[in-house]
Residue, then its C-alpha position, 0 to 999 in steps of 0.5 A: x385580500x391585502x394579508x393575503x398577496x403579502x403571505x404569497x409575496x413573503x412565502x415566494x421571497x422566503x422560498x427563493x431565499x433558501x432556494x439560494x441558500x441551499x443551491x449553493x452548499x460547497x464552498x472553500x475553505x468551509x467544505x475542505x475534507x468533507x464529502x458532497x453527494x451530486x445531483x446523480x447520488x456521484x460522491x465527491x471529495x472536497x479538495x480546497x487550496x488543491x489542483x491536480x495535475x494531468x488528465x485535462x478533459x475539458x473546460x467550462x465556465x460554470x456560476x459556482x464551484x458547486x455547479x462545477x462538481x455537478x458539471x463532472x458527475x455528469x460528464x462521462x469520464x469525469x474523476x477530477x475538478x479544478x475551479x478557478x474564478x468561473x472556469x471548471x477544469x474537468x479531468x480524466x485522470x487522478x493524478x498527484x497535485x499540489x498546493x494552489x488558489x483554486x478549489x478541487x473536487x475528488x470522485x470517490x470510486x464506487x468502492x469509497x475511499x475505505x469502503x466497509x460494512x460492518x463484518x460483526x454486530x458492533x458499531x459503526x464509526x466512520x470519518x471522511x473516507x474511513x469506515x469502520x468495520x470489527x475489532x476482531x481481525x478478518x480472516x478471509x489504485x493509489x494512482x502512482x506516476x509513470x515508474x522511474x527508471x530506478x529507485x533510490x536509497x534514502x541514504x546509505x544503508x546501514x552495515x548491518x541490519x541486526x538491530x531492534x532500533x526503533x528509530x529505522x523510520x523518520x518523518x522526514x527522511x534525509x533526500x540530498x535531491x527533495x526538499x519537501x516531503x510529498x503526501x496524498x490526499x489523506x492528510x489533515x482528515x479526521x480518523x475514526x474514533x476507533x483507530x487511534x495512533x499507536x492503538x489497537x489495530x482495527x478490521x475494515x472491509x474492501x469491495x471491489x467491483x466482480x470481486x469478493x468482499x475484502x478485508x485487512x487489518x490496519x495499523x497506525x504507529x504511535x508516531x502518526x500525526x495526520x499532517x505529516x505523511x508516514x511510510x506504510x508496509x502492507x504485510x502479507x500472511x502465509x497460507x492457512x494465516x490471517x491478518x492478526x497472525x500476521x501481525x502478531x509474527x511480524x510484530x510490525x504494529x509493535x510501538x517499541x520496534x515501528x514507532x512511525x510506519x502505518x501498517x496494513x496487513x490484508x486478508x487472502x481469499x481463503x487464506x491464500x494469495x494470487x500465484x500459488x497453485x491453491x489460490x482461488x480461481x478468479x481472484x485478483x490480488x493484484x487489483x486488491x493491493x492496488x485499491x488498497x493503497x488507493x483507500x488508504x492514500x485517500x483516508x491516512x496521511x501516507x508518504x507515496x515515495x514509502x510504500x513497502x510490500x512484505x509477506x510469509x511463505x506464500x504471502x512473501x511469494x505474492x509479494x516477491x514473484x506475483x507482485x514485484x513481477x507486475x509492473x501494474x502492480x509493482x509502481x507504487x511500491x519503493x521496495x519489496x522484503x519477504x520471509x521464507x518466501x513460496x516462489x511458485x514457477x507453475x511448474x509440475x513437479x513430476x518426473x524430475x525437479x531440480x531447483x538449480x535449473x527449473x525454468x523461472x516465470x517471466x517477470x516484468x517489475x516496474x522499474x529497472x531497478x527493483x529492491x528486494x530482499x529475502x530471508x530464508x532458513x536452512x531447515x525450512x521443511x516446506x519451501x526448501x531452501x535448495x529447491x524440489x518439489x512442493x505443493x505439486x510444483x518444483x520449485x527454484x533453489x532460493x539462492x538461485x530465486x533471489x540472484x536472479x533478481x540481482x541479474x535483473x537489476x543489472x548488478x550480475x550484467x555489470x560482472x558483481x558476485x555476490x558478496x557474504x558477511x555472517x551478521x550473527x550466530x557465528x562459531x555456532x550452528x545457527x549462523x546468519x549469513x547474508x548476501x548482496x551484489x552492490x554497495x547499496x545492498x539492493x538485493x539482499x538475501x540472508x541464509x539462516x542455517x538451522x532455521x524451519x519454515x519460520x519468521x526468525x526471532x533472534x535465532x542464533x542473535x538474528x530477528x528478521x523484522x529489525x532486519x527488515x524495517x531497517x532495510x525498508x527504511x532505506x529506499x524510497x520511489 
């Protein structure tokens, strides 16, 4: 009996011991980068050392930083968690923090930070936040503050863009006005044991809520270090193209030309983007973008002032028209550069079409000022470059396109013309001209005499992608 009442006594002691050490398992520093599941199957990002601004939903006093996350699963609305001594600072909105004392806890949206299942038979490796999906290219929101008013160049830009220097991007670019560089959330985590600084790049999956599955092709530069935040360009296929195409015409994942910025090149639903007449009903590119930044931001450590958009044809109208118009969709992004760009008006191209007067789309960017650049040749076949019908549309002359950016931002308001300089191929019939309204060549346009319905590669000594980076390298939010 003695033996007994001690086995019940041990076994009680033993059960309440590891009931205490099991009930509280999330701790800092111990759990920072990890991921905990709440009582709700809720998942959330470790944040130790971290607080975000903004969103205050309430406070409560809680025994523990792990009862403080249990709280926000089950609070409605519930995104974010500050812990400080034994008050559990709930909040409604992810915004960007800074360093701190206290302990913080991210929600992963339902999606996940890079959500993926696997699109073949290969398999899975996965980090915090990074899933893995294929090796084989796919051909199918980072919360941003309220835009400024304007956005600035990182310095001055350079008087001409015809270069392969592989040095267009630094880890820290020269800011009279910053000291520090700003970073998401992403940095200092682990990557996937398949996608290595300046190796291959690797296919993930998407999923959006009501929305089809996605995909992208991603790219890390052979610069990337996980505590120093990098640019990220998303580049944009064409119709009828696909992220690996895209990537191969760019050339964007090249080591030698982009030794520094992150590059992730999305895949359209049917190989189309959101504003063309042949996209797929329903489909919301916009949404997409955005929740690829958010992944992105969460898993890679990204420099949230340097994120660029680019794309071909119809993904340079995406990018151009559909996204730079958005202002939902334009805030994160510190500017905007397409290549032979379909601007699509969404009007019909019966009886007369004449691309000096079709009416425009209305456009809402995010900030008053918006950098957009834009390459487009002569000879290009399947945009014309004076405009007319195509696809079922007239379509805007380019030159008229791109000044009505200039007018946008207020050069062609402040009495500006446009000012040309051929940058190459001159004396013969492929010469480049290029266009700009202000002396920090904001808006920039280059006409390439002879060229088709192409991404030029030294035409006449012009290359778009040199071309390209270095102006993005230029701007910042």
């Amino acid at each position: 009996m003695l033996l007994a009442g001690l086995l019940v006594i041990w076994s009680s002691l033993l059960l309440n011991n590891l009931a205490q050490s099991t009930s509280v398992s999330v701790s800092c520093p111990n759990s920072n980068g990890t991921t905990y599941t709440a009582s709700n199957g809720d998942q959330f990002v470790i944040e130790c050392k971290f607080d975000r601004t903004g969103g205050d939903l309430s406070m409560k006093y809680t025994d523990n930083f792990q009862d403080c996350v249990d709280l926000c699963s089950s609070t409605p609305g519930c995104v974010d968690v500050s812990y400080s001594g034994t008050a559990c600072y709930m909040k409604d909105k992810l915004k960007d923090g800074h360093s701190a004392g206290c302990s913080g806890a991210r929600l992963i949206p339902p999606s996940g930070d890079l959500p993926g299942s696997a699109s073949t038979s290969s398999s899975t490796t996965s980090a915090p936040g990074l899933t893995h999906t294929s090796t084989s290219p796919a051909t199918g929101s980072q919360s941003q503050p309220s835009p400024t008013s304007s956005k600035s160049p990182t310095s001055s830009p350079p008087s001409s863009y015809n270069t392969t220097s592989s040095s267009a991007y630094s880890s820290n670019p020269a800011s009279p006005s910053n000291t520090t560089t700003p970073s998401s959330s992403g940095c200092s985590r682990p990557l996937p044991l398949s996608l290595h600084p300046g190796g291959d790049p690797q296919t993930f999956n998407l999923s959006l809520p009501s929305q089809p599955l996605r995909s992208y092709l991603l790219s890390l530069p052979p610069n990337y270090i996980p505590t120093t935040p990098a640019p990220l360009i998303l580049s944009y296929h064409g119709h009828g193209g696909s992220p690996a195409g895209q990537a191969s015409l760019s050339s964007f994942s090249s080591a030698s030309l982009n030794p520094d910025a992150i590059v992730a090149y999305p895949a359209g639903i049917a190989a189309a983007w959101q504003g063309a007449p042949y996209a797929t009903p329903g489909v919301d590119d916009i949404a997409f973008t955005l929740a690829l930044l958010d992944a992105l931001h969460a898993a890679l450590c990204v420099d949230p002032q340097r994120v660029y958009a680019t794309g071909h044809s119809n993904g340079g109208g995406f990018v151009g028209m559909t996204l730079a118009c958005d202002a939902r969709g334009a805030a994160p992004f510190a500017a905007f550069a397409a290549s032979s760009g379909a601007f699509y008006p969404n009007v019909s191209d019966a009886g007369s079409c004449d691309g000096a007067t079709v009416p425009l789309l209305p456009c809402h960017p995010a900030a008053a000022t918006t950098p957009f650049l834009e390459v487009h040749g002569t000879a290009d076949g399947t945009i014309p470059y004076w405009g007319g019908p195509h696809g079922g549309e007239c379509m805007s002359a380019v030159p008229r396109y791109v000044a009505k950016w200039a007018d946008r931002d207020g050069w062609a308001n402040a009495g500006a013309q446009n000012e040309s300089s051929v940058v190459a191929g001159a004396g013969t019939d492929k010469v480049t001209t290029r266009y700009t309204w202000d002396k920090e060549e904001t808006v920039v346009h280059y006409r390439v005499e002879g060229l088709g319905h192409d991404w030029a590669d030294n035409w006449g000594g012009f290359s778009t992608s040199p071309t390209m980076l270095a102006w993005l390298a230029g701007w910042k939010l």
